[in-house]
Every structure is written in structure tokens, then in C-alpha cells.
N, C-alpha and C positions, 0 to 999 in steps of 0.2 A: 504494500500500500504506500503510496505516495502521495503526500498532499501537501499542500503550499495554501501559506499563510498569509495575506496582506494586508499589512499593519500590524504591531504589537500591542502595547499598553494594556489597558484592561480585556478586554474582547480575545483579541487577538492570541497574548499571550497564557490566559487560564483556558483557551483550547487546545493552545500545543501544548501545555502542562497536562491536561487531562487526555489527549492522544494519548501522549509516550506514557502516562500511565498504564494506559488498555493493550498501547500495543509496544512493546520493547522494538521490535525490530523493523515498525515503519520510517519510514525517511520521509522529514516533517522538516519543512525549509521556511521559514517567516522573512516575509520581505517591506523592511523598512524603510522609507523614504526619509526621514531623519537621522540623526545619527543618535538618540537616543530610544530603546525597544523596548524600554521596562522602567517606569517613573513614577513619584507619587504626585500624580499634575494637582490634587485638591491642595498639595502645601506647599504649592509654587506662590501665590500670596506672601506665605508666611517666613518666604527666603527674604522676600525683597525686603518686605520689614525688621526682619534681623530677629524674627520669633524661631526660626530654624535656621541657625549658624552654620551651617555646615553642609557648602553645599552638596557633598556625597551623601549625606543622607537620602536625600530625592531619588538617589540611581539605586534602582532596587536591584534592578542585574543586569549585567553587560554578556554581548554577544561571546565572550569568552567564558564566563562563568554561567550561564547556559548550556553551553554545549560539555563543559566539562559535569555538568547537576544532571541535564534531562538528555544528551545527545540530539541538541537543537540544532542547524545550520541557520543560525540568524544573519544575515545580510541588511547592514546597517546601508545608505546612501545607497540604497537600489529600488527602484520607485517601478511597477507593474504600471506600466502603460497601455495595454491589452491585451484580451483576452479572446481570443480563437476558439469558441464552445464549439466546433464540429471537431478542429483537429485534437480540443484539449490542451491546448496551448499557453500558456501569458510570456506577452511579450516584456522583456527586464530593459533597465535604462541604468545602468552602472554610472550614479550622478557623481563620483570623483573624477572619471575620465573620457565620461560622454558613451561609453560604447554599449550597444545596446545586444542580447541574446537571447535565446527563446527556452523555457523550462516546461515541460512536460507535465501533468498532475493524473491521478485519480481522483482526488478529491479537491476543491479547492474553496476557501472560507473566506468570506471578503471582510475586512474589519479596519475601515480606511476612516473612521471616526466620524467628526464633523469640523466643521470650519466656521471662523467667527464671520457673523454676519458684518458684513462692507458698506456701511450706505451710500449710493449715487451722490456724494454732496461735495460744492465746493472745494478745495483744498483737501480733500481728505489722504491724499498720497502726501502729506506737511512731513517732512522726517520726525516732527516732535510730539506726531502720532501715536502710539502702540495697542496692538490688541495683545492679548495676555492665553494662551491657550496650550505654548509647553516651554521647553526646557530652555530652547533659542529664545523665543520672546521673555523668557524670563531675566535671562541674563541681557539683552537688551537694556530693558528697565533697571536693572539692578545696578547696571554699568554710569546708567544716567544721572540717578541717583544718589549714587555712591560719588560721585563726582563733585558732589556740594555745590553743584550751580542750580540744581531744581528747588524753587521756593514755594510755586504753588501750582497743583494740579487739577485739573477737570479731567470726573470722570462721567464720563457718557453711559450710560444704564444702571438699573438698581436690584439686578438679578445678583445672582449667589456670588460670583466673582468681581463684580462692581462694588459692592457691599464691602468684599474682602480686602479687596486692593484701597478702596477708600478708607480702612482701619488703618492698614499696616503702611500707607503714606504716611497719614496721621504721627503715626509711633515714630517716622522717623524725621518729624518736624516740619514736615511742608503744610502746607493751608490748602485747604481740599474742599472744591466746590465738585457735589455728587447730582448730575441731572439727569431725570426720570420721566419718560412721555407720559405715565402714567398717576393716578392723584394719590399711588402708594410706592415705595420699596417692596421688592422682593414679592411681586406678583401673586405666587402658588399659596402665600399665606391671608390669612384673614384678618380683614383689617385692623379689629380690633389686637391683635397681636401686633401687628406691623407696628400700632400707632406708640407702644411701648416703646418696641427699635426705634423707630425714628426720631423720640425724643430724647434717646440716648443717645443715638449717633450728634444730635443737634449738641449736647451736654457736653461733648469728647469734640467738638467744635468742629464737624459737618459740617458744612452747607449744604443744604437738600434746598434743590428746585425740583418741585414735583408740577405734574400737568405741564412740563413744559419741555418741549420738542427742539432739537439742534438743525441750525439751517444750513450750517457752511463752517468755514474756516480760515481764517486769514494768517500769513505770517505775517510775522514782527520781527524786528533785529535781533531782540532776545528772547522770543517766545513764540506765543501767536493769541490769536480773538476767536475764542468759538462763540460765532452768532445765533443767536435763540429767536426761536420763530414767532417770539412774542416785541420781538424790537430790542431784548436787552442783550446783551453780549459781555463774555468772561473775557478777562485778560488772564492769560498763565502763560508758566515756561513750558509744560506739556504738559498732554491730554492721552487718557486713556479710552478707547470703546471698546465697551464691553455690554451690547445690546443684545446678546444671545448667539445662534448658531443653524447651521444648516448641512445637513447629510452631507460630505465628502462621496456623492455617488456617482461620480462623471464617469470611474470604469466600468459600472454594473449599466449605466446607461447604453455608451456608447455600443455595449454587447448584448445589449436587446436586452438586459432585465428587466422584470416589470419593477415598474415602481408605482407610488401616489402622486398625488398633485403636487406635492409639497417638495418631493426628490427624494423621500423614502423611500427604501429597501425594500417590497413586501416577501414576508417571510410565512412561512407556516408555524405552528408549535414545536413543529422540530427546528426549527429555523434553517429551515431550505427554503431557496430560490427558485422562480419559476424554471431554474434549470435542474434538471434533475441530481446533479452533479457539484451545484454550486451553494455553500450555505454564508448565510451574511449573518453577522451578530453587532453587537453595541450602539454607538451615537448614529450609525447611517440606518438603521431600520425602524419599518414602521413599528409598533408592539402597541398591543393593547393593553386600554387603561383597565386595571382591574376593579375599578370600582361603578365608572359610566357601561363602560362593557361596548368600551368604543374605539378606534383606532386613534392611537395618538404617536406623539415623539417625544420622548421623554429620558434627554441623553445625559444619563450616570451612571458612576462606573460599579454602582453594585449590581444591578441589572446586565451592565458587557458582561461582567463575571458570570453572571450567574447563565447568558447566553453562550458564553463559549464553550462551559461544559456542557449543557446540552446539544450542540451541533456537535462537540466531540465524541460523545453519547452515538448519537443517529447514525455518525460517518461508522462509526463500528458496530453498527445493529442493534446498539440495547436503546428501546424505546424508551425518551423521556420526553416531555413537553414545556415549554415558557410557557405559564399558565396566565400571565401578565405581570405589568408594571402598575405598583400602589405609589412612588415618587415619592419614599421617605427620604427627606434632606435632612440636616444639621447646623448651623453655623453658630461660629462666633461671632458675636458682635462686641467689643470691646470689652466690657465686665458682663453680658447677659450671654444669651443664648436661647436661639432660637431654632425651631425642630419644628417639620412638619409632614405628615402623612396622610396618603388617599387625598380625596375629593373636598377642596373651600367649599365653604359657603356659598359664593357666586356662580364656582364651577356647577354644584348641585342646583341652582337656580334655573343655569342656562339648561342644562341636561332634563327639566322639569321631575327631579328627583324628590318626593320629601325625607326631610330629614327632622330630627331633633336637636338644638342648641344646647349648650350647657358651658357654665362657668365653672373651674376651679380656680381656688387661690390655696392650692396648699404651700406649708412648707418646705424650704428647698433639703433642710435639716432635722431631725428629730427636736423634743424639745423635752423640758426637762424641769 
């Protein structure tokens, strides 16, 4: 059995872990377009702000210490540009010296993540730009920063990684205006929860513009203007976007897979591909919501996990199924923390769900 991997990180690489468990003597090749194939991208935030010192902590495993644990042939800087499903084929692009060759599969797992969403605006190729999404953009920013010319940042979205990156500025002294299209932070949660964070983030000396939309981008000599579609406009030295994400699916496309409207994956329970031959898992597939009982996208990395062993499962016959995604997250927020699971409020509105409400206010501690 032969099978070839594209992409590591979460998805990718808990199905070649759980291959070469089933099968000792399959040849399982993961092809990496980065130079890093095994990372903890949730504590990429918390390098830049100096909350994880060290940046080896982040490299969970390198293609050398792989192959010597599982008998991986990881291929770091080698980017699958397509896929030949008659002859079985993917075509490779060796990105150190350009030269491109063709690798054969029986099986073959797409797990090419997703990509930060780009928006069509003004200026937005400004170098003093960054989206935040792995190991390279990390160190990008960290580089910036670390420099002591950055005083104060805008960051563009109020999702999980906007949120994060606007703390761990914070910590490391810059002045941080945080803007939200939307009239909350952190969307998946219910308002009354949010309205807590958001008063904290304000306390730890946030700026939250909320309900208000980015138009464009201007340089400056020292900075640049992100202009807001309300007439007011930020001065910083950079800005961060981080408004979400979109399927990495241009391979599974361009090879006739089906996908959704949106540029999802679509997968079955075993998380095969309309091809008989090909299974996708992680941030590019579609998966259902476990709670609406509806297709969604819903890209984290406990769910890739839990996707690659099951299409590593299927590839070797024992039936198991992705029975769906419930979207339990977690974050920090400066001194609280905020956790949330299944279906808001709103979401069960829209979906004409009833539900029942309920407040606690327990303690965080015993008491005595």
C-alpha cells in the first residue's frame, strides 16, 4: 500500500501516525509545501508575545525525527501541484530548486488546510500588512516587533486569532486598536459572554471598534492609515488581518472534486472524496454541524485530528465514521477565559431551533 499525504499539521499528520500504526510496512510519503510539517499553530500568538519563549517549543516534529518514530518520508518545500485520478498520479514541484516529478499513490489524503481570507481593498499588499496563520508569518511579526520600532497596531477581525494576537501585542507594549465588522468579538459566542471579554479587553486597554468595516489602506513614511468605512481612519506602524479563512482546495478542484459553494471538500463519514481513491480531512472540508444537522466549515485542529484517523481507518478497511463537528473552542483573554460549544443563541434562532437559556454564576474555586 502506498499512499501520499498533502499537507501535515493537524489533519494530515494524525493520519500518517495512525496509517503506520495499522500498517508497519506501507510506504506513506506527506508532502509539505512549507518547511515546517508538525507545529502547534494555536501558540503561534503566544511566541510573539513572549508567553512561549522558546521558539522550539512550537516544532512538534521535524521530517527527520519522523521518519526515524513512524518511518514517515516527509518532504518539507515540495508543494503537489496535481493530480492525475485516471493514471493515479500527483504531480510534485521541489520548491528549493524548481524541479518538478511525478509520484504514484494507492491511496491518496488531501489535507492542504485553509488560507487567511484576502480582502479586495486598497493597499492591502502594504509590507506593514501581516496575516498570522503558521510558522513563517509568525516569525515575520515577531521579527517586526522585536525590532522596537512597532508602537501601535491594528488588528482587523475579532475571531479567535484576532483576539489573541491583540492580547499578546498588548503584553508586549504596543497600543492596539482591535476592528470588528461585526457589533461583537468573537462571533461563535453569545453575546452576553462576549460583553464580559470585551470589557476586559477595553480594561487591558483594547480598542474595540465594533460594527465597523475596513475600506482600504494607505502608506505612511513610518506606518500607514487603515481607513474605516464609517469616514474615521487608524494611524499605526502595522496592521494585522485576521478576518477568518477559506478551504486551501484549488488541487481537489482543478481534479474534478466535488466540492460546495463555498470551496469545500465534500467528504462522506468516512471522509472520502467523490473519488473513490481520494480522502480529504481538516480546514478544506465540508463537515457537519453536529448540533443544526447541517453542513458547515468549521476549521480546528481537534476535529483534523480526529478526521485523519478516521480516513486512516477507511484507507485500511476498518469502518469508522466523522459523526460531526460541535466547535468546542477555548481562549484566553488576558486574566479570563472564554470556552464555547455547539450551537449560540443566534445560530439556534437562525436554524428555527428551540432551545432553553440558563445563567450560571458559579465559583471559579471551592469555598470555605
Amino acid at each position: 500500500m502506498k499512499i501520499i499525504i498533502v499537507g501535515g499539521v493537524a489533519g494530515g499528520m494524525s493520519c500518517a501516525a495512525r496509517a503506520r500504526r495499522l500498517d508497519e510496512n506501507a510506504e506513506i510519503i506527506i508532502l509539505e509545501r512549507s518547511s515546517y510539517v508538525s507545529f502547534a499553530n494555536c501558540g503561534l500568538p503566544y511566541h510573539i508575545g513572549g508567553i512561549i519563549g522558546d521558539r522550539d517549543e512550537l516544532i512538534l516534529h521535524t521530517p527527520e525525527s519522523l521518519a526515524e518514530l513512524l518511518n514517515l518520508d516527509v518532504r518539507i518545500r515540495n508543494e503537489a501541484v496535481s493530480i492525475d485520478r485516471k493514471r493515479k498520479i500527483v504531480k510534485v514541484r521541489n520548491m528549493a530548486d524548481g524541479g518538478e516529478y511525478e509520484e504514484s499513490y494507492d491511496k491518496l489524503v488531501l489535507s492542504p488546510g485553509a488560507v487567511p481570507l484576502k480582502p479586495p481593498l486598497h493597499g492591502i499588499d502594504n509590507p506593514k500588512i501581516f496575516f498570522l496563520r503558521n510558522i513563517e508569518d509568525m516569525d515575520a511579526i515577531k521579527s517586526v516587533v522585536d525590532s522596537g520600532k512597532v508602537k501601535s497596531a491594528v488588528v482587523v477581525g475579532g475571531g479567535y486569532i484576532g483576539v489573541e494576537i491583540a492580547e499578546n501585542l498588548v503584553l508586549r507594549g504596543i497600543e492596539v486598536d482591535l476592528v470588528e465588522l461585526l457589533d461583537q468579538i468573537l462571533p461563535p459566542f453569545d453575546s452576553e459572554m462576549v460583553f464580559e471579554l470585551q470589557k476586559h479587553m477595553e480594561l487591558n486597554k483594547v480598542r474595540l471598534h465594533l460594527s465597523s468595516g475596513v475600506s482600504g489602506f494607505k502608506n505612511k513614511d513610518r506606518g500607514l492609515t487603515v481607513e474605516m468605512k464609517n469616514s474615521k481612519s487608524i494611524d499605526a506602524d502595522m496592521a494585522i488581518i485576521s478576518i477568518g479563512v477559506k478551504p486551501d482546495s484549488r488541487l481537489a478542484a482543478d481534479a474534478g472534486i466535488e466540492l460546495n459553494s463555498r470551496g469545500g471538500i465534500r467528504v462522506s463519514p468516512e471522509m472520502l472524496t467523490s473519488d473513490p481513491d481520494i480522502f480529504a480531512v481538516g480546514d478544506s472540508v465540508e463537515v457537519l454541524d453536529a448540533v443544526g444537522g447541517i453542513p458547515a466549515q468549521i476549521p480546528l485542529a481537534g476535529p483534523a485530528n480526529r478526521q485523519g484517523r478516521v480516513a486512516a481507518d477507511n484507507i485500511f478497511g476498518r469502518k469508522t465514521y466523522y459523526k460531526g463537528t460541535l466547535g468546542s473552542a477555548i481562549l484566553k483573554v488576558f486574566e479570563m477565559n472564554g470556552a464555547c460549544v455547539g450551537a449560540s443563541e443566534k445560530t439556534l434562532k437562525k436554524l428555527g431551533i428551540k432551545y432553553e437559556k440558563v445563567y450560571l454564576h458559579p465559583l471559579s474555586h471551592a469555598e470555605y
